[in-house]
N, C-alpha and C positions, 0 to 999 in steps of 0.2 A: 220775511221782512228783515232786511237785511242793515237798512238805513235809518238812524233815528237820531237826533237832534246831537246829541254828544259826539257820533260819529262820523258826521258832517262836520261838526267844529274840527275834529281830530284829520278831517282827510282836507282841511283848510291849510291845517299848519305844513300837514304831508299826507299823500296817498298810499304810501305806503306803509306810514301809524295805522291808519284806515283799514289797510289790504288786513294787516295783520291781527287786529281787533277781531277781527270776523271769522278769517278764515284758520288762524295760527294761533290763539290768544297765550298758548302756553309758552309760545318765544320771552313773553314780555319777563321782563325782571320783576323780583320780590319788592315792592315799596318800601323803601327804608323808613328808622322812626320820624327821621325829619317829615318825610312827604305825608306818613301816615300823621304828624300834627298838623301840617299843613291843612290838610284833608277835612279832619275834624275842627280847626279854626274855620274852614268856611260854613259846615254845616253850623256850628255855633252863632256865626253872620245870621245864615239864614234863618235860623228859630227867633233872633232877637227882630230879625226884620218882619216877618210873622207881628210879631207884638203891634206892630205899627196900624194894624186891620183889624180889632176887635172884632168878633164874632163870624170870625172865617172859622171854615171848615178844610180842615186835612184831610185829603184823599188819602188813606192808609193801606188800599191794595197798592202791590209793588209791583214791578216788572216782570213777575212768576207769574204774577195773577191779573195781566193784560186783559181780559175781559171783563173781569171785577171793575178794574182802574177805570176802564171805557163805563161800563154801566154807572157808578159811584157819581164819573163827571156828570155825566148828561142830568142826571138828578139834582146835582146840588147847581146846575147851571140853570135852569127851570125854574127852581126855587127861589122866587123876586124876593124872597127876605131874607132872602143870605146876601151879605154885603160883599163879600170873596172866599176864594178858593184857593189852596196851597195845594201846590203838586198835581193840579189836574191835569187830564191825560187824554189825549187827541194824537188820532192818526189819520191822515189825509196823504194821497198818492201812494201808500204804502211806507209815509216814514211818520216814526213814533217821537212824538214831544212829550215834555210832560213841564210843567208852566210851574214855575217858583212860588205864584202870586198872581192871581185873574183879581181885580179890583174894580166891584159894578159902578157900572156909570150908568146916566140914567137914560132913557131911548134905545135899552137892550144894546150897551154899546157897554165895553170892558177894555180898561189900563190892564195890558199884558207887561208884569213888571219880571226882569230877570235882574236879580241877589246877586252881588260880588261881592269876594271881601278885598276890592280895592278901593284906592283913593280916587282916581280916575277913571275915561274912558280909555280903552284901549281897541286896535285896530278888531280885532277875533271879537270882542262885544258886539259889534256889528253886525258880523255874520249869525253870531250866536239870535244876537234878536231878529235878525231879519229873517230864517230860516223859522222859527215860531210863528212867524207874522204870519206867514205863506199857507204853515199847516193849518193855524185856525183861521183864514180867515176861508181855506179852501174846506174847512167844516163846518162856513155860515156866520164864524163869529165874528163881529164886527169888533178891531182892538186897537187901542193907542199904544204901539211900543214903546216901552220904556227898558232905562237900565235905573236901577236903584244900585246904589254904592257908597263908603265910609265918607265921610267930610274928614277930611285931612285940615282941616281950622277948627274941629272941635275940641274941646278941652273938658275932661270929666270933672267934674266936682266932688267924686269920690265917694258921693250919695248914692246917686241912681242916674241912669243915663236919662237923657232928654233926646226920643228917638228921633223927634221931628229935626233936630239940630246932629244929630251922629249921622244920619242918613242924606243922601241926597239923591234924590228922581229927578230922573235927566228925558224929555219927550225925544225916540227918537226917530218918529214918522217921515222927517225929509232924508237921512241918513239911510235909514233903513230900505225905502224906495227908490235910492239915488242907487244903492248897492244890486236891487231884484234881481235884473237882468245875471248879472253875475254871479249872484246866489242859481237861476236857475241852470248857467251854466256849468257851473259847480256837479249839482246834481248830477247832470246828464253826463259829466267825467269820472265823478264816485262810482257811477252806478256802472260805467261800461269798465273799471279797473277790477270792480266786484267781481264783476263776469269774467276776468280772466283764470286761465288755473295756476296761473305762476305772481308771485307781486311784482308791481312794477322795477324798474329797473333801477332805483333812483341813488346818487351819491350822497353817502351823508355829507352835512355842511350846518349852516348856521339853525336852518329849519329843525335840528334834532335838539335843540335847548331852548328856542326861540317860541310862542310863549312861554311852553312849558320844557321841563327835560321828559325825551319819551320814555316810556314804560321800555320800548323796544331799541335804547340807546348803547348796551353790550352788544345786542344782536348785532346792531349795524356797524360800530364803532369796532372794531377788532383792536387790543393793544396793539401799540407801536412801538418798535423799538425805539433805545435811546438815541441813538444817532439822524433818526430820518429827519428829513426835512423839516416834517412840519412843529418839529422841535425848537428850529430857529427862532429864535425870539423876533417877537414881532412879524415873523413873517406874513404877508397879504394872501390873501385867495387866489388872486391875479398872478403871483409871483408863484405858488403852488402849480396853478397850471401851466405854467412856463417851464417849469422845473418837470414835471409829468410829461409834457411835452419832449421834452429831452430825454424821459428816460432815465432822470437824477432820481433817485429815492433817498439817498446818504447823503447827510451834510457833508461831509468828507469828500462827496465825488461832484460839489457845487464846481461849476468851471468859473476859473479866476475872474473870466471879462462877465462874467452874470452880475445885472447890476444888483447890487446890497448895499444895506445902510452903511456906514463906519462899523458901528457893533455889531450890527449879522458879519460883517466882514469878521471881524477879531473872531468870532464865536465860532464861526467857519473854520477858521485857520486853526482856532484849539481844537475843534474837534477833530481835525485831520492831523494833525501832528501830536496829539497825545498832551500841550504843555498849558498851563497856567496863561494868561496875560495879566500884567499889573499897569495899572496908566502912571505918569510922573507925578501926577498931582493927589495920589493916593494919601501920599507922608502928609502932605499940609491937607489934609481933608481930615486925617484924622487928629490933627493936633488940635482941632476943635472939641476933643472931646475932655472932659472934667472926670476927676474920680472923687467919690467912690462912684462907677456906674453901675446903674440902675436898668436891668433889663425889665422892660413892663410889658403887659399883654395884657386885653381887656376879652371877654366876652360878654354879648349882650342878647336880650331877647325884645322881640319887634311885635309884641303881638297885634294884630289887629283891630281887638277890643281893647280900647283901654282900662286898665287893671287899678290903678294908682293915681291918687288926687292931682289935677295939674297937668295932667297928661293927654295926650295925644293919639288916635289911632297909629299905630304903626313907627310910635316912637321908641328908640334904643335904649332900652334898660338895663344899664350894667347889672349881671349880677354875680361876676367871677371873675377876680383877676388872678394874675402871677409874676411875681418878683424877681430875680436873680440880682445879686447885690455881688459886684467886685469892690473891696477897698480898696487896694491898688495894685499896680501892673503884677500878676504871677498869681494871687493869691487865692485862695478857695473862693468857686463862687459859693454864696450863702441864698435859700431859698425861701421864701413867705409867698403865704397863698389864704386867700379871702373866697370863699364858696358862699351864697346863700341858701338857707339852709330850709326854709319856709316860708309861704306863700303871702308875706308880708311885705310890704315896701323894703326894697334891699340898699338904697340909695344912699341913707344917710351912715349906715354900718360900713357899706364899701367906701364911702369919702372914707370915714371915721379910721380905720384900719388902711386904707390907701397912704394918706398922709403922715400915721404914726411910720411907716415902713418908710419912705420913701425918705424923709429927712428934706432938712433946706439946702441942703449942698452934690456938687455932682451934677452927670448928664444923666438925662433920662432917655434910654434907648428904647423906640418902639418902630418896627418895623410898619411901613407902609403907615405913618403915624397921626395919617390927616383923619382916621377910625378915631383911635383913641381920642387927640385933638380936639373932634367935634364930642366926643363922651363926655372929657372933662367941661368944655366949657357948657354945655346941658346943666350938667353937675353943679357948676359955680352957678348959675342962672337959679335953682332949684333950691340948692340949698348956703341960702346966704352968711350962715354962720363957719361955712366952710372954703367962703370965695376967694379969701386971700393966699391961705395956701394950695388951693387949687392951681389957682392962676399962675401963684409960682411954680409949679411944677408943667402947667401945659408951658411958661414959658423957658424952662429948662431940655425942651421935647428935642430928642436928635433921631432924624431918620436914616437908617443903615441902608435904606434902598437907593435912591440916586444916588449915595454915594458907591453903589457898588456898580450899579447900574453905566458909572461915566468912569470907573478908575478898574474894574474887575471883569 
C-alpha cells in the first residue's frame, strides 16, 4: 500500500515529492530546527483543537501498528456514546487516511474535521479533505467535510483560550465535490508514476517551495553558480526559458538585443565586465540621511498560539534586536543588542531598551524596513506608555533597499 492521505497531498504539490517518498525517502534532507518547530506548532494546534470535543477518544495505535489502528476505529466508531474520534484510521481502495477529528452527528452520520494551524483556507486544504471524503465514505461512513483552522480576529485575554472563538470550522461539502473528479484523477496519475522504476522527469520551479519547501529540495535544486542567469534579479520564468532556449546559462553571455529591465540590463553588463555601477542620483539620495545612524534590525516570532495578553494568532513578536550606532562620518561603529531571555512577554523590555539605545536624533537605518515599520507601530498600539517615542523613531525609519535598488 503505497498511497495514503499525506502522499496524495505531497504528489498534489509534485509527483515527484510523491515518487520519492516511497521509493527513495533517504534522498530527502535532514529537517532543520525551524521546520522541526514548525512541525511541533501544529501538532500543539491539534491537541488544543482535541479540547473542542470532550470525551473523544484517541486512536493510539500508529502507522506500525496498521491493524491495531484499523481494529481501535471500527470499535470506537460502533460505540453511539462516544461523541468523536481523533486520528481514526480507514483504508479504502488501498490508500490509508487517518482523520484529525470524526465529530458524531446524529443518523450515524459524522463532521470529518482536518486541523490546520492556519488562519485561512488554502488551495491543497481541499485536496487534503476531499481525498478523506472519498476514503470514508468508500468505507460506508457517511461525513460532512470540514477544515477547522486558527481565527485570525481572535484576541487572547491571556487567561485561557476561548476554543469556540480561536478556532474556526469551515463545511466543505460543495468544494470538496466540486474538486472529486480531479481528486480521482489525481489517483489514477499517483499510482501509474508509483509504477514507474525511475521518478518522473520533472524541472524544479515554483512547485518545490510552494505550499511547503520540499524535504527533497537539495536533491532537486543543485547550487548555481554566481553568474548564471537565474541570478538576475527579478528575472521571470518566461525570460529563463528564453534564455535556455538559446543556450545562455551566464549572465555574462545574455545577448545585448534580449529584452531586460533597465536594472537586469545594468546587472548584466557588471557582471560581464567585472565593474561596479553607481546611478547620478546616488549623492542626493543619500544626503537624506542624519547622523548619528542608527543600524537597527528586528527579529520576531509568529506563533500560531497566542502566547501573550492582546494578542493574535500568528502575530509578530519582537523579541531580539540589533543596533549599530555611527556618530559621525568615519567613526567606530558602536554595538547594542536586546535578546529575550524567558518565556515572559518580551514587548515592554524590548520598547524599554530599544528607545534608551536608539536616542531622539539621527536616521534610523533598516533594511527592507516596511518589517520593522509594521513591529514598531504594533509596539506603539500595545504599549501606550511607549507610543511617543516609538513613533518617533518609525518616523526617523530610512530604507537602504530602493535606494540601492535604483542608484547601485
Amino acid at each position: 500500500m503505497n498511497l495514503s492521505k499525506s502522499r496524495f497531498v505531497a504528489g498534489h504539490q509534485c509527483l515527484k515529492r510523491m515518487y520519492l517518498q516511497v521509493h527513495e525517502p533517504d534522498l530527502a534532507g535532514e529537517a532543520d530546527e525551524k521546520t522541526q518547530a514548525v512541525m511541533e506548532q501544529g501538532r500543539e494546534v491539534g491537541r488544543w483543537a482535541q479540547k473542542m470535543f470532550p470525551g473523544g477518544l484517541l486512536i493510539e495505535a500508529g502507522y506500525e501498528e496498521l491493524g491495531k489502528a484499523l481494529e481501535q476505529t471500527e470499535k470506537a466508531v460502533a460505540k453511539k456514546q462516544l461523541p468523536a474520534v481523533f486520528e481514526a484510521t480507514f483504508v479504502h481502495d488501498k490508500i490509508l487516511a487517518r482523520v484529525d477529528i470524526l465529530d458524531r452527528l446524529p443518523r450515524d452520520r459524522w463532521r470529518l474535521i482536518e486541523v490546520k494551524s492556519s488562519t485561512n483556507l488554502k488551495d491543497y486544504h481541499l485536496y487534503d479533505v476531499a481525498i478523506q471524503r472519498l476514503i470514508l465514505e468508500g468505507c460506508g461512513i457517511e461525513v460532512v467535510p470540514c477544515l477547522m483552522h486558527l481565527n485570525r480576529e481572535y484576541v487572547y485575554d491571556g487567561k485561557q483560550y476561548d476554543l469556540k472563538e480561536l478556532f474556526v470550522i469551515r463545511d466543505l461539502t460543495d468544494q470538496s465535490k466540486a474538486i472529486e473528479k480531479d481528486v480521482k484523477d489525481l489517483i489514477r496519475e499517483e499510482r501509474k508514476v508509483l509504477a514507474r522504476a525511475t521518478p518522473p522527469d520533472i524541472e524544479p520551479g515554483s512547485q518545490c517551495t510552494n505550499p511547503f519547501t520540499c524535504e527533497f529540495y537539495d536533491h532537486c535544486n543543485r547550487p548555481l553558480p554566481t553568474g548564471h542567469v537565474e541570478n538576475l534579479p527579478g528575472i521571470t520564468p518566461t525570460k529563463l526559458e528564453k534564455l535556455a532556449a538559446l543556450g545562455v546559462k551566464s549572465i555574462g553571455d545574455i545577448p545585448k538585443d534580449f529584452p531586460l529591465t533597465e536594472r537586469q540590463r545594468r546587472a548584466s553588463e557588471c557582471a560581464r565586465t567585472g565593474r561596479p555601477w553607481f546611478g547620478k542620483g546616488l549623492k542626493q539620495a543619500l544626503a537624506g540621511l542624519h547622523y548619528p545612524l542608527c543600524f537597527m534590525d528586528f527579529e520576531t516570532l509568529g506563533a500560531a498560539l497566542p502566547r501573550y495578553a492582546g494578542t493574535s494568532p500568528f502575530d509578530a513578536i519582537p523579541f531580539q534586536w540589533s543596533v549599530h550606532i555611527q556618530r559621525k562620518p568615519g567613526a567606530e561603529l558602536e554595538h547594542y543588542e536586546f535578546l529575550a531571555d524567558d518565556s515572559n512577554d518580551p514587548r515592554a523590555e524590548f520598547a524599554k531598551a530599544l528607545c534608551q539605545v536608539i536616542g531622539k536624533k539621527g536616521s534610523v537605518l533598516a533594511y527592507n524596513s516596511g518589517f520593522e515599520s509594521g513591529c514598531l507601530a504594533s509596539l506603539a498600539e500595545s504599549l501606550p506608555q511607549y507610543k511617543d517615542r516609538i513613533e518617533d523613531i518609525q518616523g526617523r525609519l530610512w530604507d537602504p533597499l530602493p535606494v540601492m535598488r535604483a542608484h547601485v
